[in-house]
C-alpha positions in Angstrom: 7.3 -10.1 29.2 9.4 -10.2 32.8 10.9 -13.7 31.6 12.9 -15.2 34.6 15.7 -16.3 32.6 15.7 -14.1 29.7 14.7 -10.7 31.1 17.5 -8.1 31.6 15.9 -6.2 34.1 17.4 -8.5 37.0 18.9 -7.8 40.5 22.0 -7.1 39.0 20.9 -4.6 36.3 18.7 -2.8 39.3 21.7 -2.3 41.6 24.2 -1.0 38.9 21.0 1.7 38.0 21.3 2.5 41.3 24.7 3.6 41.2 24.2 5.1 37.7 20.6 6.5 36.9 18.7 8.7 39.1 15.2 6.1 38.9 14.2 6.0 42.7 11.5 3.7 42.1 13.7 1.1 40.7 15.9 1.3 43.4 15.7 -2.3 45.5 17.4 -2.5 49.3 19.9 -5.0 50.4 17.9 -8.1 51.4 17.6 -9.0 55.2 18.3 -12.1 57.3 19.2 -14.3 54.2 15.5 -13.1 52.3 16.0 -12.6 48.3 15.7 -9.7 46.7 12.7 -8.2 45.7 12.3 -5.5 43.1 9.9 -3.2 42.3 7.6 -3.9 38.9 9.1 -1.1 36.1 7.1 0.7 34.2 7.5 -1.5 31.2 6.5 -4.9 32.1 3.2 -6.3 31.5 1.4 -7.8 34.4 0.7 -11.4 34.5 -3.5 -11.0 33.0 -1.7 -8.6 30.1 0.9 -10.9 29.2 -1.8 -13.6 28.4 -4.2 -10.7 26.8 -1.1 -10.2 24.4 -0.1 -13.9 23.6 -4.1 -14.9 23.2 -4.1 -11.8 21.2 -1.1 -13.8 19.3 -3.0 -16.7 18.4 -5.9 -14.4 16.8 -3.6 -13.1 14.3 -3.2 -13.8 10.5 -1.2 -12.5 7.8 -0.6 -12.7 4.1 -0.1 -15.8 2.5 3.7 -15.8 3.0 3.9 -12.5 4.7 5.1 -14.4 8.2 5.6 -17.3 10.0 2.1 -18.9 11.3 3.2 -17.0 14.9 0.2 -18.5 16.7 1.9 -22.1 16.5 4.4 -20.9 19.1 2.3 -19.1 21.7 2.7 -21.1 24.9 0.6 -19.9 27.7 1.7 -22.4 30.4 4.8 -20.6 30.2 3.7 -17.5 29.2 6.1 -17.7 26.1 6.3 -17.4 22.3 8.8 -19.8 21.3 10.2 -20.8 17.4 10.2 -17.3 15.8 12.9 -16.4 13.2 14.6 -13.3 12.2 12.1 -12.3 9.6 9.3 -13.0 12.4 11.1 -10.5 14.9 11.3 -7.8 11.7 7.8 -8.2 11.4 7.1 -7.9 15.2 8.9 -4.9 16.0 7.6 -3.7 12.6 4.2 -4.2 12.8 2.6 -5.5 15.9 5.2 -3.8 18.9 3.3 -0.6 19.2 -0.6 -2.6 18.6 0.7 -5.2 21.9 1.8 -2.9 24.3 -0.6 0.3 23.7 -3.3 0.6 26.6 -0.8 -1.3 29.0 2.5 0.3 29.3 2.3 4.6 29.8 2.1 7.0 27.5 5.4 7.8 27.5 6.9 4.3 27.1 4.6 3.8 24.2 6.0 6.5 22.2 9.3 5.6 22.8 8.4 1.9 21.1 6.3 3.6 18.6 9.1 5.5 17.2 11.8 2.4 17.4 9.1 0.8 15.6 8.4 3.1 12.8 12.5 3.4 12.7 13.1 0.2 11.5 9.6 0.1 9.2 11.5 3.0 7.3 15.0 1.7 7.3 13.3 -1.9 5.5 11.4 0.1 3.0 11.5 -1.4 -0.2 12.4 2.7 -1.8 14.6 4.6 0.5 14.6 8.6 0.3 17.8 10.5 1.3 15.5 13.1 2.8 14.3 10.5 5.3 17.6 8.7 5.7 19.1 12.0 6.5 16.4 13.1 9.0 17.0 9.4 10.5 20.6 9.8 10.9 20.0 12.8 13.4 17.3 11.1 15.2 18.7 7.7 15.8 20.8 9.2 19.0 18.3 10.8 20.6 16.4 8.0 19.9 18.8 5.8 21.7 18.9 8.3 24.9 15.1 8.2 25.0 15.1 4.3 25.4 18.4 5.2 27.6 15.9 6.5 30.2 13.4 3.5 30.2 15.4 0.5 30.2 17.6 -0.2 32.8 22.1 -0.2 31.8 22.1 -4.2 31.6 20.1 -4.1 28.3 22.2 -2.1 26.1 25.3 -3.7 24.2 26.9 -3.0 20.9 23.4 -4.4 19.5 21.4 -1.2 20.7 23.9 0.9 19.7 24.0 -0.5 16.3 20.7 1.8 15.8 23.4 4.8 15.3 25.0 2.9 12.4 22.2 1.6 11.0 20.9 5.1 8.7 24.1 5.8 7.8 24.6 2.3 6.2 21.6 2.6 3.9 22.2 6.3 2.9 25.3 4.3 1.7 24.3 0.7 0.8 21.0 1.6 -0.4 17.9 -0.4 0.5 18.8 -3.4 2.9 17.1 -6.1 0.8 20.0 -6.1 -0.9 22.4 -6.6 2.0 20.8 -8.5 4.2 21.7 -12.0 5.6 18.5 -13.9 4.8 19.7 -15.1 1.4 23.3 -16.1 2.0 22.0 -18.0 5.0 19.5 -19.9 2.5 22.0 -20.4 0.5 24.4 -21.8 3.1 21.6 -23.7 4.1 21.7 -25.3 0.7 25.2 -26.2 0.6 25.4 -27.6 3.4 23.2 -30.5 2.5 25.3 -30.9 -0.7 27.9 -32.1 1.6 27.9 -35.8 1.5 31.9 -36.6 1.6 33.2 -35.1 5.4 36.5 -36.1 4.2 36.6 -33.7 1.3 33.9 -30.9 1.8 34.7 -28.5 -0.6 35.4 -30.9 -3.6 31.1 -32.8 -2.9 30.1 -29.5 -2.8 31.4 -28.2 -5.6 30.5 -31.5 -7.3 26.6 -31.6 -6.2 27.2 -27.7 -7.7 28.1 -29.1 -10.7 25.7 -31.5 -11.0 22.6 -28.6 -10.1 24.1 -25.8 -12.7 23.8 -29.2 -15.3 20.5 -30.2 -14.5 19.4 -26.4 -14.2 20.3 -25.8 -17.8 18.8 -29.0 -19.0 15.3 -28.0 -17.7 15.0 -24.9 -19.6 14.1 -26.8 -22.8 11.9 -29.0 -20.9 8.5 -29.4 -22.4 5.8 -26.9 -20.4 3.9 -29.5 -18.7 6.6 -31.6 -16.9 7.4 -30.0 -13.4 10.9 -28.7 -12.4 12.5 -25.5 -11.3 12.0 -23.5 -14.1 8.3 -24.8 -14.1 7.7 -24.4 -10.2 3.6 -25.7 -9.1 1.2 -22.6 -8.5 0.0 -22.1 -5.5 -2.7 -23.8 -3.9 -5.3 -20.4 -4.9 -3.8 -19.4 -8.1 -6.1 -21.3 -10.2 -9.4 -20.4 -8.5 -8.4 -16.8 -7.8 -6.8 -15.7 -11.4 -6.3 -12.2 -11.6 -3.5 -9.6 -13.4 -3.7 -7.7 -10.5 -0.6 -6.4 -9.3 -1.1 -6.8 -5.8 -0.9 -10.7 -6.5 1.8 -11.4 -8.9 4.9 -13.8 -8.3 2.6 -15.9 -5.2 4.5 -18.9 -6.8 5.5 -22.2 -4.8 4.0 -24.6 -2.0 1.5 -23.5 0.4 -0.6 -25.3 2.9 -3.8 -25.9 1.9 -7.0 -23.3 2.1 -8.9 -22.9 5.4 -12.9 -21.8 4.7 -13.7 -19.2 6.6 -17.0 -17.3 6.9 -16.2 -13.7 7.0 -18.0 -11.1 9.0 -18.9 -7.3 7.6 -16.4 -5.8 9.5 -13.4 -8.3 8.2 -14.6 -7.8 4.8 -14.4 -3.9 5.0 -11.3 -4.2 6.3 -10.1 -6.6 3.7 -11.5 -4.2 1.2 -10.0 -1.4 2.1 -6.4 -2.9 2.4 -6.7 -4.1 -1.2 -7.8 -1.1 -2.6 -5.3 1.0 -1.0 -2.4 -1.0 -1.8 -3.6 -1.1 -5.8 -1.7 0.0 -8.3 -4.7 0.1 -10.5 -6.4 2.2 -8.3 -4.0 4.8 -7.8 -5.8 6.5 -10.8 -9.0 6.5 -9.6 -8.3 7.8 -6.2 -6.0 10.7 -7.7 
């Protein structure tokens, strides 16, 4: 996205390739008479009228009911931006919609590259890992790594990037990462920290409010059916138009925003269609 102040591919980053990678065509000259520098556009930046083809594209897009964040809400095109996204949105982006934004703009041989990285990490966060794969990922994570080696300029790589080495070698070991991740420990942080209500003594209100919710927790369980509480959460706002014992839609439980109408077209409803019946357990008989 060639973000002044966030982009990696800066004056500094072109002159050290200079020194280090044989890339003519990134190669910028010394300025002259007090001008600024001025480098060449690389191969993977989108130009201005594709950077706002991709965020417009951005505010197009919807998801699963709590699939993602509602991305759209941060697209800025004054700034050319997306701003507010979270860790689980940038798993989902270079997931999912990486190789869809860039294909058609950037060449062929940059796509690939973001293509593969892509369905890398779409494998490594399967729910069911195979050793097979993880095996077969372990050996092309480096050469993975050089291929983006010869793309990017040296300024973008740190002990992040190389962490793609690691990475199938961690879940041949650990198993899937939805059981290591960080996304529930921070919730739960997140949690504790509001319990905190003596700054004096942090650990003791903590433990205290802990108390108190492990209490009240128990309690609830022999609470009658019809009075609300966490064992006895509200359904979602479609669960009692749309009842079904299809797998596909089983534990959509807690708040929601409220339902849009929307008119759909032939086309969306094929598509619709087809995603549900291929991602059926039911139907797995019937197609077999």
């Amino acid at each position: 996205m060639d973000i002044l102040d966030k982009t990696k591919d800066n004056v500094k980053a072109r002159v050290d390739q200079a020194s280090l990678c044989d890339r003519q065509k990134l190669n910028i000259p010394p300025p002259k008479d007090g001008k600024k520098w001025k480098k060449a556009a690389a191969e993977f930046v989108l130009k201005k009228h594709q950077r706002k083809e991709v965020l417009e594209w951005f505010q197009t897009l919807m998801f699963p009911d709590g699939y993602v964040a509602n991305l759209r809400r941060g697209v800025n095109l004054s700034t050319m931006r997306i701003n507010g996204l979270k860790s689980h949105d940038y798993h989902i982006w270079i997931e999912r919609l990486l190789p869809v934004m860039v294909r058609g703009y950037l060449p062929d041989h940059v796509w690939q590259v973001l293509a593969e990285l892509s369905n890398f990490f779409r494998q490594l966060c399967a729910k069911e890992l195979s050793r097979t794969v993880v095996e077969q990922m372990e050996k092309l994570a480096p050469v993975l790594l050089c291929k983006l080696e010869k793309i990017f300029p040296p300024g973008f790589f740190n002990p992040m990037q190389h962490m793609i080495l690691h990475l199938p070698y961690e879940a041949r070991m650990g198993g899937p990462v939805q059981g290591r991740w960080c996304y529930s420990i921070e919730r739960q942080q997140k949690i504790l920290r509001t319990k905190c209500k003596n700054k004096c003594k942090i650990e003791a209100s903590i433990a205290e409010a802990y108390i108190l919710d492990e209490v009240s927790n128990y309690t609830t369980k022999y609470y009658g059916e019809t009075l609300p509480s966490v064992h006895n959460p509200p359904t979602r706002y479609n669960e009692a138009e749309n009842e079904t014992n299809l797998s596909l839609f089983k534990g959509q439980l807690g708040s929601a925003s409220g339902a849009t109408p929307k008119a759909l077209l032939n086309e969306e409803l094929r598509t619709i269609m087809m995603y549900v019946l291929t991602n059926l357990v039911e139907v797995e008989p019937y197609i077999q």
